[in-house]
C-alpha positions as CSV (number, residue, x, y, z in Angstrom):
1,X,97.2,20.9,42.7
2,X,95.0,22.3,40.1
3,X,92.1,24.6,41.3
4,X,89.1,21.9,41.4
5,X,91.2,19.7,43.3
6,X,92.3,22.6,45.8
7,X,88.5,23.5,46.1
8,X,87.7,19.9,46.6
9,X,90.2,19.4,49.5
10,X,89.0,22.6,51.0
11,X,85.4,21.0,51.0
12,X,86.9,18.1,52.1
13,X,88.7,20.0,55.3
14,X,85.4,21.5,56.0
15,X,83.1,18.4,55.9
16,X,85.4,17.0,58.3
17,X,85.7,20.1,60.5
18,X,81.9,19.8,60.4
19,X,81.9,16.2,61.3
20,X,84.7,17.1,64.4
21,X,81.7,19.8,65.4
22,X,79.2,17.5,65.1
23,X,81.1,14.9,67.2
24,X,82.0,17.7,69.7
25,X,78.7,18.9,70.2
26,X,77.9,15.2,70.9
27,X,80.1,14.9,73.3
28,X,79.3,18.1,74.8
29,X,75.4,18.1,74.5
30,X,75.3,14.1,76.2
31,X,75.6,16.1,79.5
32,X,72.7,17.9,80.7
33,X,73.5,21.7,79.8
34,X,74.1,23.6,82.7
35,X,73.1,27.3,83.1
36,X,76.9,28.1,82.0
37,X,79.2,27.1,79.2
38,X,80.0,23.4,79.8
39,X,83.3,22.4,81.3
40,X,86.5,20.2,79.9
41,X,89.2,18.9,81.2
42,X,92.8,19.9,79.6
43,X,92.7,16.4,78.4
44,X,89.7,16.6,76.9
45,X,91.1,19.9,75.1
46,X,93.6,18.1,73.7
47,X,91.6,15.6,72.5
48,X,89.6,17.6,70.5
49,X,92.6,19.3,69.3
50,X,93.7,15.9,67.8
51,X,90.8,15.2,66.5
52,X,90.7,17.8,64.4
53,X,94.2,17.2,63.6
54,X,93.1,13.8,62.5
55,X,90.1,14.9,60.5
56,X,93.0,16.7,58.4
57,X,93.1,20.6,59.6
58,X,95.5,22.6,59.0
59,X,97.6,24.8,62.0
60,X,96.2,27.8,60.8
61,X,92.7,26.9,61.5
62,X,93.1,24.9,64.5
63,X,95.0,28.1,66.1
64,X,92.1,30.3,64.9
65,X,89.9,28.1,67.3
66,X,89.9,30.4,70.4
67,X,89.9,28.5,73.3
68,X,89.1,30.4,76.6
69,X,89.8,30.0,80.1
70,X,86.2,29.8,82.2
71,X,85.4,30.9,85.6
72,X,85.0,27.3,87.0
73,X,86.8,26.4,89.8
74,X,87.3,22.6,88.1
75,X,89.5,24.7,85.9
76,X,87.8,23.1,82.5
77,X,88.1,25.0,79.3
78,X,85.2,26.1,77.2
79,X,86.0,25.9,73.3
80,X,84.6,29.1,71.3
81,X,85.4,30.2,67.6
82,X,85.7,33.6,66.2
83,X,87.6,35.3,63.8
84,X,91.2,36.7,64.6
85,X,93.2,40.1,63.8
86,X,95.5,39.6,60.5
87,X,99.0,38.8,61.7
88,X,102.1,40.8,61.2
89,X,105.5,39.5,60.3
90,X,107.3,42.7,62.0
91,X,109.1,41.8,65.2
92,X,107.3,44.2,67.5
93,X,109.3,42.9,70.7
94,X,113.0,42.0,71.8
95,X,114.4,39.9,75.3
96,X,113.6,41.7,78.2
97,X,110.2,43.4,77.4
98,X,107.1,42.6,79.7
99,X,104.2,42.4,77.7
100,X,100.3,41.6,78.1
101,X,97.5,39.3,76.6
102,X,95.0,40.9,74.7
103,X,93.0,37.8,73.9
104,X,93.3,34.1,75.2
105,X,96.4,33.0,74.0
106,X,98.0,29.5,73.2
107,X,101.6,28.4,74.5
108,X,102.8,26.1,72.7
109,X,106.0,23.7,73.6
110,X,107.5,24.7,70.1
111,X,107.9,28.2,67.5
112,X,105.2,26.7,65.1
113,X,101.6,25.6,64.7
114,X,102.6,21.7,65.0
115,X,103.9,22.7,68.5
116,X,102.2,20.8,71.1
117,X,99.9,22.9,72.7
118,X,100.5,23.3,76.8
119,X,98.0,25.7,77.7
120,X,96.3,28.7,77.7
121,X,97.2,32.4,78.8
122,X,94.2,34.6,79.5
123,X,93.6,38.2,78.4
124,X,95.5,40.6,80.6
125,X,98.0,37.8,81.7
126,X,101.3,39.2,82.2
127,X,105.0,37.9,80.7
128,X,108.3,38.7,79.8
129,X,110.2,38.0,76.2
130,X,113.1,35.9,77.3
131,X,113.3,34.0,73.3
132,X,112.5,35.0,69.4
133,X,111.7,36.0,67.2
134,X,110.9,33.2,65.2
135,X,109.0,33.2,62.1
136,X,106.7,29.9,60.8
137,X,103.4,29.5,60.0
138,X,102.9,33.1,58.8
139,X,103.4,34.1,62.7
140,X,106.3,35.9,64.5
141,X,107.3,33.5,67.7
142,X,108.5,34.6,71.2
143,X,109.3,32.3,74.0
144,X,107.6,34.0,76.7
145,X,108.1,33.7,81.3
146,X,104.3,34.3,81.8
147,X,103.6,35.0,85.7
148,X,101.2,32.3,86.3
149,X,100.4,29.5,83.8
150,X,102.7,27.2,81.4
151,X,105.7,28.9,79.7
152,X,106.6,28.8,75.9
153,X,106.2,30.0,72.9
154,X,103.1,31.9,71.5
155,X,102.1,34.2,68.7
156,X,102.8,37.7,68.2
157,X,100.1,38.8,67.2
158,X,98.1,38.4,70.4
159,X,100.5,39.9,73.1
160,X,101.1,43.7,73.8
161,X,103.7,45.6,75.2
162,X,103.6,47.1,78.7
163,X,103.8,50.6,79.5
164,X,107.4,49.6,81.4
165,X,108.0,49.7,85.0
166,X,106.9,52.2,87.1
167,X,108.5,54.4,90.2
168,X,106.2,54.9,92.9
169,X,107.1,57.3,96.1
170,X,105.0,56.4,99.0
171,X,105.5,59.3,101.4
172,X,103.3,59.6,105.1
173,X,103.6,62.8,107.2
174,X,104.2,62.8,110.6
175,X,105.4,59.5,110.7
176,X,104.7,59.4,114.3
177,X,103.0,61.2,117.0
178,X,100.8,61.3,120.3
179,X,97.9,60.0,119.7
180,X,94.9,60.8,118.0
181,X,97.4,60.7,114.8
182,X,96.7,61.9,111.5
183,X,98.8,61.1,108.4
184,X,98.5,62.3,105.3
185,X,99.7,59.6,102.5
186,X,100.9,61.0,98.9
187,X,101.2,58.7,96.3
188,X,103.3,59.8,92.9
189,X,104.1,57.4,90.1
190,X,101.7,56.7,87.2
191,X,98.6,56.3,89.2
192,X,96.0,53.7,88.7
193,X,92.4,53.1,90.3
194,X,93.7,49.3,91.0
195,X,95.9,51.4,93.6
196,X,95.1,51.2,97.4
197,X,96.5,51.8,101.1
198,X,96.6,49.5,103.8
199,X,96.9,51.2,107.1
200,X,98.0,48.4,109.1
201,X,95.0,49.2,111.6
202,X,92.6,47.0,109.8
203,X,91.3,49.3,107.8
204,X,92.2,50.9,104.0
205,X,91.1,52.8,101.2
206,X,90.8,52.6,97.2
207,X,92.2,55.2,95.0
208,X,88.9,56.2,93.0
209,X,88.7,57.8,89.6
210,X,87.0,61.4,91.5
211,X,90.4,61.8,92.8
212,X,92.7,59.7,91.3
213,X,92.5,58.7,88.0
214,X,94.8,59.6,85.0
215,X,96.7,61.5,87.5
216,X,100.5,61.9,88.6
217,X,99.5,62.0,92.7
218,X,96.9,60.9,95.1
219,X,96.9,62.4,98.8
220,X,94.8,60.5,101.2
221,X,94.6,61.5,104.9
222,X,94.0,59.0,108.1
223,X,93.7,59.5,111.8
224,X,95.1,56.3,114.0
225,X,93.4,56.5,117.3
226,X,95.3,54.3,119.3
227,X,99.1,53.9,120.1
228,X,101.2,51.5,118.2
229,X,103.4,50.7,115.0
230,X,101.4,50.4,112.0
231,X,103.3,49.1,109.2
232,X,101.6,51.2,106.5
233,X,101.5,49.5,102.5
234,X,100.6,50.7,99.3
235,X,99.4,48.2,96.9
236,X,98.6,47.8,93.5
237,X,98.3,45.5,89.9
238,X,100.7,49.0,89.2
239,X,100.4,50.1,85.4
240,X,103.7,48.0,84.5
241,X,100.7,45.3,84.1
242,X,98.7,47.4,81.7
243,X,99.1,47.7,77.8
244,X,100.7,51.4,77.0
245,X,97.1,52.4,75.8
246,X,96.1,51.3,79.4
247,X,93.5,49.3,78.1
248,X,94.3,46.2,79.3
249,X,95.3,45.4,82.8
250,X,94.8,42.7,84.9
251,X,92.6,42.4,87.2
252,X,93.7,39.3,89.4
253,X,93.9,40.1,93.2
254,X,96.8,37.6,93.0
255,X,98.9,39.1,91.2
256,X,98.5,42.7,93.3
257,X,102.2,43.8,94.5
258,X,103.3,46.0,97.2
259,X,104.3,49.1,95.7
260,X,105.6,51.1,99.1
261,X,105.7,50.5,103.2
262,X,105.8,53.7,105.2
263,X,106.3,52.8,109.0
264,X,103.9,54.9,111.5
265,X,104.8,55.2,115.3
266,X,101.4,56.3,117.1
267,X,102.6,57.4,120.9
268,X,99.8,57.1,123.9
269,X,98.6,61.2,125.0
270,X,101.1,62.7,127.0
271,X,99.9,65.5,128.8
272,X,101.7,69.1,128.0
273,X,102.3,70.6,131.5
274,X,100.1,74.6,131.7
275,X,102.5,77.6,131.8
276,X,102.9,79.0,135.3
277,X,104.0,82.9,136.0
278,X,106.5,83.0,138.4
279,X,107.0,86.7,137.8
280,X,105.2,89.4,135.8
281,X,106.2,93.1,137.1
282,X,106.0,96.1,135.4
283,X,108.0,100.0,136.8
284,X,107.0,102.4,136.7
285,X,103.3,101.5,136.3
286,X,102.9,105.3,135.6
287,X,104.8,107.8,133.4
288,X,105.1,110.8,131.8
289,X,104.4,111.0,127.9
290,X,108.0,110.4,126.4
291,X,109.2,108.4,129.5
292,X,109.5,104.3,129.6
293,X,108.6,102.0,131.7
294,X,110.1,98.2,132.0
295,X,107.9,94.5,131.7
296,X,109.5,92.0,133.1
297,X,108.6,88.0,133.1
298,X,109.5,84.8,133.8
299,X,107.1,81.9,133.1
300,X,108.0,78.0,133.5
301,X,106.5,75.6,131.5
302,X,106.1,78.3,128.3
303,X,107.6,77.7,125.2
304,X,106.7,80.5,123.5
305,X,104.8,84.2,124.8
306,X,103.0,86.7,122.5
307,X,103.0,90.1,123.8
308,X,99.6,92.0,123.3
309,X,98.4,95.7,123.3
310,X,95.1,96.9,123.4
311,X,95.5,99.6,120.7
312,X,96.0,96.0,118.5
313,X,99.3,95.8,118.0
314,X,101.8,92.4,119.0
315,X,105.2,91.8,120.0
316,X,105.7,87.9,118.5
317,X,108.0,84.9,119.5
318,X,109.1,86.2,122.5
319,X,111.1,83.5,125.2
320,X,109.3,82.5,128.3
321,X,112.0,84.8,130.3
322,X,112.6,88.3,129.2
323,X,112.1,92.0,129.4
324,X,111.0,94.8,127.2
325,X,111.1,98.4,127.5
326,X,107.6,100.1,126.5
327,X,107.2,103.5,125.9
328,X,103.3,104.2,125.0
329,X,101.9,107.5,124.3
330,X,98.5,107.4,126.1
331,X,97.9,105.2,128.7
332,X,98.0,101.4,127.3
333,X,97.0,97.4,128.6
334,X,99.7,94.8,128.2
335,X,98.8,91.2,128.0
336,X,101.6,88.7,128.1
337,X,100.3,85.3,126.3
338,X,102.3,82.2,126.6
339,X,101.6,78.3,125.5
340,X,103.3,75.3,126.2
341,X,103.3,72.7,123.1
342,X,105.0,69.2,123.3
343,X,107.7,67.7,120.9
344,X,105.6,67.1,118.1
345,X,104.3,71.3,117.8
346,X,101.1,70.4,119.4
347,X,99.9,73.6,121.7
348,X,98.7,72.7,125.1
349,X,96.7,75.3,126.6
350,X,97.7,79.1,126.9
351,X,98.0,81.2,129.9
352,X,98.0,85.1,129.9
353,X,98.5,87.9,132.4
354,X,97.6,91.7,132.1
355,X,98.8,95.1,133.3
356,X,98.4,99.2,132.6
357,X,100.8,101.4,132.0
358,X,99.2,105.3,132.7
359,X,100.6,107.9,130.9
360,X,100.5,111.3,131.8
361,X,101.3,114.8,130.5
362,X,104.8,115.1,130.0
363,X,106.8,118.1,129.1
364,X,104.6,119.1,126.5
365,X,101.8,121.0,127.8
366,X,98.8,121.5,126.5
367,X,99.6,124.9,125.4
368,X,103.1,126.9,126.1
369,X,105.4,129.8,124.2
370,X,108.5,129.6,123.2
371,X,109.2,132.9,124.4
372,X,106.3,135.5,126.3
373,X,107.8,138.9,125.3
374,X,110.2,140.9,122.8
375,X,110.2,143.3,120.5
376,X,108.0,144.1,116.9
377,X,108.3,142.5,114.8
378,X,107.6,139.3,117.1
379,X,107.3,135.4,116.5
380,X,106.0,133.3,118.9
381,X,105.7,129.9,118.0
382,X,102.9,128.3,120.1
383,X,103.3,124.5,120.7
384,X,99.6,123.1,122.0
385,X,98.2,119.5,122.3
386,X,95.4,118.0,120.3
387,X,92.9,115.4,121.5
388,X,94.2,115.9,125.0
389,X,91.1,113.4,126.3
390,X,93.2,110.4,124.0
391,X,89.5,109.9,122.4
392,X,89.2,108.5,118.8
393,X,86.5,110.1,117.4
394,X,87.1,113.5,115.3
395,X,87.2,117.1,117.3
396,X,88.6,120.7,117.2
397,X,90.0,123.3,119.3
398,X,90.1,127.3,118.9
399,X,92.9,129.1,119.3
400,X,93.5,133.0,119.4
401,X,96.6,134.8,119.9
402,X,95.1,138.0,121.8
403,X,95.7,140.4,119.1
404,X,92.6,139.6,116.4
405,X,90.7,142.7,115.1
406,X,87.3,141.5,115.9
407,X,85.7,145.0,114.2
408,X,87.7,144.0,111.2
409,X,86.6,139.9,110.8
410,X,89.2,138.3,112.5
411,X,88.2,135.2,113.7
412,X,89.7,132.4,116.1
413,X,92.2,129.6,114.6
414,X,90.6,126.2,114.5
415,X,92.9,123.6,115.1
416,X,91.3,120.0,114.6
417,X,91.6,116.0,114.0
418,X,90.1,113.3,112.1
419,X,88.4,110.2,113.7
420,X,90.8,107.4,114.6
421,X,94.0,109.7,115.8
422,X,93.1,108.0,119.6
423,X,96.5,109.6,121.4
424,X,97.0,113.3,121.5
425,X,98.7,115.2,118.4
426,X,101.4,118.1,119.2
427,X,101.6,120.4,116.9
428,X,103.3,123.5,116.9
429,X,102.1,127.1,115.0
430,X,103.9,130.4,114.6
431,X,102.5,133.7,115.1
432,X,104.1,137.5,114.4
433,X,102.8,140.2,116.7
434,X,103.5,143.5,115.0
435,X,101.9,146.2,117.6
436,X,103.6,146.7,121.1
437,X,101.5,146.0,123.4
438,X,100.4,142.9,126.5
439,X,98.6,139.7,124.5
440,X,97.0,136.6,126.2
441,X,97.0,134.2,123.6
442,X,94.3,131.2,124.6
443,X,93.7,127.6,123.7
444,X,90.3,126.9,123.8
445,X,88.1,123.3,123.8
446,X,85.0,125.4,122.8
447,X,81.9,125.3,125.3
448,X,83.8,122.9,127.9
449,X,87.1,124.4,129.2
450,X,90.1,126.6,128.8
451,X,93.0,124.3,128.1
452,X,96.0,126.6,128.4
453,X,97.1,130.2,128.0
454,X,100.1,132.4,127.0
455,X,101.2,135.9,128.6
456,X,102.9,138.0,125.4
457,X,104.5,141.5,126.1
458,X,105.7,143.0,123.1
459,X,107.1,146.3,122.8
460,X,108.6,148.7,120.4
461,X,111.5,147.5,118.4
462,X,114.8,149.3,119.4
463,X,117.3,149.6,116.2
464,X,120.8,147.5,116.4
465,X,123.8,147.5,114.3
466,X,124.0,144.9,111.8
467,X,127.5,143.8,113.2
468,X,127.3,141.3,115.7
469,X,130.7,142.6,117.3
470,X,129.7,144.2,120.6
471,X,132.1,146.5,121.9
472,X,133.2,146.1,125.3
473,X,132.4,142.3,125.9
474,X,134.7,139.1,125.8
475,X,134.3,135.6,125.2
476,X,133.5,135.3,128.7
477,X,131.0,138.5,129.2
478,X,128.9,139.4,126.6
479,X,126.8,142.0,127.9
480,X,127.5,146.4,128.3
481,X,125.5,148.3,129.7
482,X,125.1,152.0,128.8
483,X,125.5,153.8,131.9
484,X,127.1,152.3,135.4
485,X,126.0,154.6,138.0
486,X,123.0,157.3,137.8
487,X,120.4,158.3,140.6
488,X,117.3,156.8,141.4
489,X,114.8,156.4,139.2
490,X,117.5,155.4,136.9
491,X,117.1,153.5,133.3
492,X,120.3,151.2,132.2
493,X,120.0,150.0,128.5
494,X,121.9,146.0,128.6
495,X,123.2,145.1,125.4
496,X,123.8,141.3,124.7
497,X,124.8,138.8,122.4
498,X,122.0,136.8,121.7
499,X,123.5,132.4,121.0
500,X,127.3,133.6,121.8
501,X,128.2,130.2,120.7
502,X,127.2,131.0,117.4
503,X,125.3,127.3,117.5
504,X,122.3,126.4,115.2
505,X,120.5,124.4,117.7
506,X,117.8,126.7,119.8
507,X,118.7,128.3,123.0
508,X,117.9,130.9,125.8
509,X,119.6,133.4,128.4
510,X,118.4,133.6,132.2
511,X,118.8,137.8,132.7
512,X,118.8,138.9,136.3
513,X,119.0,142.7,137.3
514,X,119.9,142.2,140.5
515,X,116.5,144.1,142.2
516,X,114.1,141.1,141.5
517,X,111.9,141.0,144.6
518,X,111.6,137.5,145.1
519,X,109.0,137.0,147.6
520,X,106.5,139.5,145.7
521,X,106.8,136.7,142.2
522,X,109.3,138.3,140.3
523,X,110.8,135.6,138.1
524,X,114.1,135.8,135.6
525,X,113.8,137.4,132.3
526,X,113.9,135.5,129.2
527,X,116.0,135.7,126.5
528,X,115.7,132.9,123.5
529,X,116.3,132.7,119.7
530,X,115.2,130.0,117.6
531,X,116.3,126.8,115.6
532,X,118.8,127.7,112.6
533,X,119.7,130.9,114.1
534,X,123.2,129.8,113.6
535,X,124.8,133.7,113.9
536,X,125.2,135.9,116.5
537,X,122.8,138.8,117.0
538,X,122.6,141.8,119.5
539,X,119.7,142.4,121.5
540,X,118.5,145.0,124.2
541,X,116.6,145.6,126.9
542,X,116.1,148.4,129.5
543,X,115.8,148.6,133.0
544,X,114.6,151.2,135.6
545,X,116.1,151.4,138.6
546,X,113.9,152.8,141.4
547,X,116.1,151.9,144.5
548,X,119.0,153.3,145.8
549,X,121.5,150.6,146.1
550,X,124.2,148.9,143.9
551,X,123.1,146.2,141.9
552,X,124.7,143.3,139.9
553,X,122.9,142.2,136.7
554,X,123.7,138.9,135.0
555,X,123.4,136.8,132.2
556,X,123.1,132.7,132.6
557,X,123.2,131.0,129.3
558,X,120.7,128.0,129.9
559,X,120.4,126.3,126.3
560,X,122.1,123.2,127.6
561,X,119.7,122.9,130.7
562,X,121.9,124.1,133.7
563,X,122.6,127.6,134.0
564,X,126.5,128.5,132.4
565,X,127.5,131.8,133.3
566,X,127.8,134.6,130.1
567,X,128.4,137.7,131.2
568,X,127.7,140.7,134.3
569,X,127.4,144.4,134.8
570,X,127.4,146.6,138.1
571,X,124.9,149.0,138.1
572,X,124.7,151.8,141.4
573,X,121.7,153.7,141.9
574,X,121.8,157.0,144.5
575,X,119.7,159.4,145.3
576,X,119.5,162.9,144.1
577,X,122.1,164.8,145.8
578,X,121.8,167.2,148.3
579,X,123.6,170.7,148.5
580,X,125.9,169.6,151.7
581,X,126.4,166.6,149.9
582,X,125.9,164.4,153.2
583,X,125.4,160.7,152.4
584,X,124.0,158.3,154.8
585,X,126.2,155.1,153.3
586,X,124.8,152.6,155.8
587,X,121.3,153.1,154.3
588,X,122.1,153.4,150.7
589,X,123.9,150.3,150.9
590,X,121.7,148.5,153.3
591,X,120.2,146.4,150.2
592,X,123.5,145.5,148.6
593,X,124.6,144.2,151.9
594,X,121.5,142.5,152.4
595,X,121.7,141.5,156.1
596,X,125.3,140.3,155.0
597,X,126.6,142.8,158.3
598,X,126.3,142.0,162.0
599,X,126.5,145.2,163.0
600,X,126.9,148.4,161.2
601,X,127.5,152.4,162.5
602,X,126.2,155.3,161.1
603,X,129.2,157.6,159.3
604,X,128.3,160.7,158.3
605,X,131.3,161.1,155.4
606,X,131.8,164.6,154.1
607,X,133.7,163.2,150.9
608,X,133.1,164.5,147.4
609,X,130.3,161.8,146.3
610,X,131.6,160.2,143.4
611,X,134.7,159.0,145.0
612,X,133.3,157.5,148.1
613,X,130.7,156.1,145.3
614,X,133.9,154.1,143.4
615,X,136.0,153.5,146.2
616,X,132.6,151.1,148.1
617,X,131.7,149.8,144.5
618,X,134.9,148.1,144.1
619,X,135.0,147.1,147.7
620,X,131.6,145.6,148.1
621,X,131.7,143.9,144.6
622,X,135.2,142.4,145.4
623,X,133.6,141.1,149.0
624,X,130.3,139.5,147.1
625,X,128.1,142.1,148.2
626,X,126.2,143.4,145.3
């Protein structure tokens, strides 16, 4: 067909397309016009479809007349025109794929233009490939399954992919419960705002773009407030309907899916049953500072107890039957806790019970000496007690060791502590007294009271041999003295191995010299070394004598608390003798048999002295007379 003639038909096409429009508009505009695009019947559509068929249209125009579902509920079409999107000849699909309208689409019974037209899929209308492709008309074909509406074959060119199926997890937590119950809900998949929950209680909620949208999980929380079985749904149009720009989705109700079911047991109140003490006793209620004392308990209905004390510290997850040794070091408030929950972790209400342990003074005193006399050089370590009134605010003590040079500056030791330190501190500091001579060493709480005081005798220092090898003791008697017998006043020197089991630990000798008066005070001499003396060393002291009698002086070895036996000498003590060397024995000896005699005579012995002297010695010390 040569050009003019081509351009002639063309005119021709479109003075009958005209005509069709002017006989359609007839048709249309013989009705009254509503308020809203008129309404046909499908018959009517295809009517007009034929009659532009027979007015000699081609395919390609008659499929570029866009005919759109309306919103009547006759179900009528309305017939608009616009211009379409070039078409592709590239298969874009295969079988299988879901894919979505992006503008009113026709179906058509056959791959091709000529195909009888069967109806009309609406934009967002979903459908899988399940033929194609087939090319005609300038247009790739696909036989498409739509969801709602005829099936069969339609254009490329106006479909889209989906973004593909997607995976929800629907996940509720508890999933039952006493009653009022609250659930949280999480959601994960490819969330959309088409996306809601239906409780099963009558009520449900939306997922809204503030918390939802273009995101990978939604959490919604709900409280059920009476008992039951609420099957729980999630439901959505899920993004499997939506083009994979997310575009285009559909928005029909109808064609919502459920997308997860989470089941939700709600259980009527149960009441949790109060803890009841059965026993709570505490002994000793009072102890000394480094002493224990033991809680004991035994609570029904308690699943778990918290142990409380008021200087703020706890003792957690204890059972609801138990003891527990406490050892506090000022005096202290316990306060058992206990709550009862039920099988769900819900806590009921919590029951408690109190009681004081007193602590007082224990072997540490407030002030003390290791040792109270020796020779110079001599150190005394002084172990004293800070903060004695347990009060935890800051504070200081003076202390003075008796042997300051005022005239010279010397001034008292303060000894203090800082806010907070609420329990009393022992300390311990070491002093050398290098002048013989009687000290009272004094721990003072300055302008209230004198907390404690030390007795020190020191006297002159009395050279020993560097070896520790004593001659004249054993394993089992360490101690010589210089002289046995002598007359009244009479000084003995006793020498002694000081820690005769050569031990590192701290020790001390009990030293007896057999003429303690005991009713007058006289007490037992003290002998003591120190930690990490871990030698043997020799030490002396010296005695006088005053009374006539025979006396036994002994060493006890009391480092391991009770007194072991180290080592004695016998010492006799006479008067001065006369010229007729007469001797009353019977009185000389009345203290070394100390009431020991029921009845005794008076010998006048005309002996030589120092045999009669040896001869009783032996006999009285082998009879336990001393």
């Amino acid at each position: 067909m040569t050009a003019p003639a081509t351009a002639f038909h063309s005119l021709q096409v479109q003075a009958k397309i005209f005509i069709a429009a002017l006989l359609l508009a007839a048709a249309l505009f013989s009705i009254p016009a509503p308020a809203q695009a008129s309404s046909l019947t499908g018959s009517q559509v295809e009517a007009i479809i034929g009659l532009l068929v027979s007015f000699g249209a081609d395919q390609t125009i008659i499929d570029n007349v866009n005919i759109v579902l309306g919103g009547q509920t006759s179900g009528g079409v309305v017939i608009t025109a616009e211009q379409q999107p070039v078409n592709s000849l590239v298969p874009l699909f295969e079988e299988g794929n879901r894919v979505v309208v992006t503008n009113n689409l026709t179906v058509r019974a056959a791959p091709s233009t000529s195909g009888t037209a069967i109806g009309i899929q609406p934009r967002g209308n979903i459908g899988v490939i399940t033929g194609g492709p087939t090319s005609a008309n300038g247009y790739i074909w696909w036989r498409v399954n739509w969801n709602t509406g005829p099936d069969g074959w339609s254009v490329q060119d106006y479909m889209q992919k989906t973004r593909g199926e997607v995976v929800y997890s629907f996940i509720s937590a508890p999933a039952f419960g006493p009653s009022p119950l609250t659930v949280e809900f999480s959601v994960t998949g490819d969330i959309s705002n088409m996306l809601s929950i239906d409780f099963g209680d009558g009520t449900s909620a939306s997922c809204s773009s503030d918390h939802c949208s273009s995101s990978s999980l939604w959490r919604y929380s709900h409280t059920y407030t009476t008992p039951g079985t609420f099957e729980t749904k999630l439901l959505g149009s899920d993004p499997s309907s939506c083009n994979e720009a997310g575009t285009i989705c559909t928005a029909d109700l109808s064609q919502r899916r459920i997308l997860g079911i989470a089941t939700i047991n709600v259980l009527a109140t149960v009441e949790i049953p109060t803890p009841v003490f059965k026993t709570f006793s505490l002994h000793p209620t009072s102890i000394k500072e480094g002493e224990s004392s033991t809680l004991v308990w035994n609570v029904a209905n308690a699943k778990k107890c918290i142990l409380k004390a008021s200087d703020g510290t706890e003792i957690k997850d204890l059972i609801w039957v138990g003891s527990r040794m406490l050892a506090p070091t000022r005096t202290m408030t316990y306060t058992l806790q206990c709550i009862n929950n039920d099988l769900f972790g819900n806590d009921g209400p919590a029951v408690s019970r109190s009681v004081t342990i007193t602590v007082m003074p224990g072997a540490v005193t407030d002030f003390s000496a290791n040792i109270t006399g020796g020779t110079v050089p001599l150190p005394v370590a002084f172990t004293y007690r800070l903060n004695v009134a347990s009060s935890c605010s800051a504070g200081y003590y003076s202390l003075s060791f008796g042997d300051e040079n005022w005239a010279a500056g010397d001034v008292q030791q303060k000894v203090s502590w800082n806010a907070g330190a609420c329990a009393p501190i022992t300390q311990t500091i070491t002093h050398t007294y290098t002048t013989p001579g009687i000290y009272l060493a004094q721990l003072n709480n300055p302008g209230i009271a004198l907390l404690g005081s030390a007795k020190i005798t020191v006297a002159t220092g009395v050279a020993v041999t560097a070896t520790v090898t004593l001659p004249g003791t054993t394993a089992d008697d360490i101690v010589v003295a210089d002289a046995n017998s002598g007359t009244a006043p009479f000084p003995v020197t006793f020498s002694f191995l000081l820690n005769r089991t050569a031990s590192c630990a701290e020790g001390a000798y009990n030293i007896y010299f057999g003429d303690e008066n005991w009713g007058a005070g006289d007490t037992a001499t003290r002998a003591t070394w120190g930690a990490n003396s871990c030698a043997k060393s020799i030490q002396t002291l010296t005695h006088t004598y005053t009374q006539k009698g025979i006396y036994k002086m002994q060493i006890f070895d009391t480092s391991s608390g009770a007194g072991v036996f180290a080592g004695s000498e016998t010492i006799t003590v006479l008067s001065a003798p006369s010229a007729s060397a007469q001797f009353d024995y019977v009185s000389a000896y009345s203290s070394a048999f100390n009431s020991h005699l029921a009845a005794v005579a008076t010998v006048i012995i005309m002996t030589p002295l120092d045999i009669v002297t040896d001869v009783l010695s032996d006999l009285f010390f082998a009879a336990g007379i001393y």
